[in-house]
N, C-alpha and C positions, 0 to 999 in steps of 0.2 A: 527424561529426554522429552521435546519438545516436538511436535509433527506440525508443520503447516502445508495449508492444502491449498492451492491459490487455484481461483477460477475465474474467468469474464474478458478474457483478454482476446480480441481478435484484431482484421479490418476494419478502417472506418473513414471515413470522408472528413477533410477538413470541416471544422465547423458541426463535426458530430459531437455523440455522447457513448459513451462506456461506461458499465460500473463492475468495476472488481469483486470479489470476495475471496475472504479468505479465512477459513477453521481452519482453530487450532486445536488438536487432542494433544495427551499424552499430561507429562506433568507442567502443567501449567494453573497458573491460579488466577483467580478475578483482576487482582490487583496488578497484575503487569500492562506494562507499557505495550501496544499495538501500532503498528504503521506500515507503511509502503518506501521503499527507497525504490529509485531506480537508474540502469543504467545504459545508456547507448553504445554507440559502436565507438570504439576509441577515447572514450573520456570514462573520467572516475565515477563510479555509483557515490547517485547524489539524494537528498531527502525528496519525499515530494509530500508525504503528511506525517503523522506523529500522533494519537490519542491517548489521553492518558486514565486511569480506570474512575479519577472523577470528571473526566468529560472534557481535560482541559486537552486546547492542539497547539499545534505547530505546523507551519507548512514553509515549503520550500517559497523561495522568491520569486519562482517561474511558475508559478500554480497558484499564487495566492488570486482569489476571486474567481476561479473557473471549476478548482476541483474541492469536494465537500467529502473528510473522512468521519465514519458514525462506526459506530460497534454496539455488537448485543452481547453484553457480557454474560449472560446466562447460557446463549450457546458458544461462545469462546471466538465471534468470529467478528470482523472488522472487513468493512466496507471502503471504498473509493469510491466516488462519484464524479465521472471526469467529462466535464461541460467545455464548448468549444474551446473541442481539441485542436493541435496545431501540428501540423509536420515536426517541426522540434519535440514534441512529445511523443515520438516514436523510442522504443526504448523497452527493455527488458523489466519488468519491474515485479519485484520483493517483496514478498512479505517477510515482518521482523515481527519479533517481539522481545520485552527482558522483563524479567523482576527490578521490581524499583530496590529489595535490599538483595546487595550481591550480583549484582545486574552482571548478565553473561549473554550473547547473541545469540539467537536461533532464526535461520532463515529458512527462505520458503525453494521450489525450486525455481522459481519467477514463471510469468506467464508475460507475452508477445505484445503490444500492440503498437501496431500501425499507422498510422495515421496519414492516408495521402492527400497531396495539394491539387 
């Protein structure tokens, strides 16, 4: 079983920054896939980044160019870096991860952030 611990999530002004964290203990290995989903009020949890254990990403369409995800896989934990922010990026957001063989979902309990105009 899989524990994710998500932190960094508050207030912030438009046109601000946040950066997330988020360790993972438990049974987890190097090689899994790491990222952030997130979701608002009323609509479906959507991707906003993806890392993979050789470094490769994936980002959402609404985040590409403002928000940066990095991981230290030695301590098991995966970063967001979230540069002007926007009211639309207010939203509940997740920590994930899988194994790349057998892949199965483990989330996190999300953390808050806000973003006002």
């Amino acid at each position: 079983q899989v524990h994710l611990a998500e932190s960094g999530g508050g207030l912030v002004q438009a046109g601000g920054s946040l950066r997330l964290s988020c360790a993972a203990s438990g049974s987890i290995s190097s090689n899994n896939a790491m990222g952030w989903y997130r979701q608002a009020p009323g609509k479906q949890r959507e991707l906003a980044a993806v890392i993979r254990s050789g470094g490769s990403t994936n980002y959402g369409d609404s985040v590409k160019g403002r928000f940066t995800i990095s991981r230290d896989s030695a301590k098991n934990t995966v970063y967001l870096q979230m540069n002007s922010l926007k009211p639309e990026d207010t939203a509940l957001y997740y920590c994930w991860t899988s194994p790349v063989v057998k892949p199965y979902n483990s989330w996190g309990q999300g953390t808050q952030v806000t973003v006002s105009s």
